[in-house]
N, C-alpha and C positions, 0 to 999 in steps of 0.2 A: 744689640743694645746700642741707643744712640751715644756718640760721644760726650754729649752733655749728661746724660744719666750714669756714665760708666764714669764718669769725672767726679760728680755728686755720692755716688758709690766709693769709690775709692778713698775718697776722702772723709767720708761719716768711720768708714771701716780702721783708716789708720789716725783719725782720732780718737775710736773707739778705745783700740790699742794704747794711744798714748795714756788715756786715763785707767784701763787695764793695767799696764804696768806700774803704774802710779807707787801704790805698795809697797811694789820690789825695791824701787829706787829711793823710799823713805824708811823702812822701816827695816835697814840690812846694816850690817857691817860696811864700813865706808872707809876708803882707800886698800881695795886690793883690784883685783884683777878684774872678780865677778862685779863688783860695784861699776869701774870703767867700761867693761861691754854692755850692762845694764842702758848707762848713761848715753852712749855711743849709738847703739839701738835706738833710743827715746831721742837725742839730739836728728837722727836719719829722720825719724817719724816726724816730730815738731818740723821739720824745716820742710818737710815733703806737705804736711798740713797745712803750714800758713802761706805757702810759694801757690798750690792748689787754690788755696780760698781767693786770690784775688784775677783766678777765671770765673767765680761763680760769684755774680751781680746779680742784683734786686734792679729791674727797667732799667738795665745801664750803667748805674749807679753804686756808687764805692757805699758803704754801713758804716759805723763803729765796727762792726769786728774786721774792717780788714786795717782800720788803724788798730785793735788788739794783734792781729797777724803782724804788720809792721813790727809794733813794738816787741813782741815776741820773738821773731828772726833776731831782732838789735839784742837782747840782753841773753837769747842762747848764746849768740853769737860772743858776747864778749863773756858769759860764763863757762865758755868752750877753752877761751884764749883764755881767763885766767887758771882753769885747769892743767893746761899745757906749761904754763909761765909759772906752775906752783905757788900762785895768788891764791892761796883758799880765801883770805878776805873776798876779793873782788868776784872769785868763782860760786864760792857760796850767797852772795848777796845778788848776785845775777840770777844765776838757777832759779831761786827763793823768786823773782820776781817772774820768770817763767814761767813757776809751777803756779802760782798766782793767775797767771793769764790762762794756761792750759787747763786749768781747773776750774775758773769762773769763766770761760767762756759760752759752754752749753748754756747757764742757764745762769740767772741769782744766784740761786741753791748751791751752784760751787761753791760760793765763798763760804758755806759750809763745810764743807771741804778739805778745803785750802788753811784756813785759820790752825786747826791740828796740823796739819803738816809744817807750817810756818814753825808753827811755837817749840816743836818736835826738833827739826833741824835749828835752831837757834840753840838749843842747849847743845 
């Protein structure tokens, strides 16, 4: 397999996953142990997804989705450190825009999606 196809591969497969797990990380008990490795899992995944997408260009050239990738890594990344910092404001309201991007980014149709999950984790 060339490296450009095993790259393309890899990366449909662990966003595959990311939106597989999806479920688990909305629809569980939140703040134990299984929740954290849940999350932990899905943070590895998302950050391996969006760091991948900006080797695979359309004639060269950067898309929207790799400014959705950007933004993505930024508000893991600070929904990470408000987890750590026991910020649930700041960590819940990052994630929320994660799962936002992880979710609308295959298609429109995410923001189907996404919308339950939002209104879910907001109560």
């Amino acid at each position: 397999m060339e490296p450009w196809n095993a790259l393309v591969v890899s990366h449909v497969i662990a966003a595959l996953f990311v939106l597989a797990i999806g479920p688990l990380r909305i629809f569980r008990r939140r703040r134990d142990r299984v929740h954290r490795s849940i999350w932990y899992i899905w943070v590895a995944a998302m950050y391996f997804v969006c760091v991948s997408s900006f080797w695979i260009v359309s004639e060269g050239q950067f898309t929207w989705l790799h400014g959705l990738s950007a933004f993505t890594v930024v508000t893991v990344t600070l929904g990470l450190i408000g987890a750590i910092r026991r910020n649930l404001p700041s960590h819940r309201g990052n994630m929320i825009g994660a799962i936002q991007a992880s979710d609308a980014s295959p298609c429109p149709a995410g923001l189907a999606v996404t919308l339950p999950h939002v209104m879910w984790v907001m109560t």
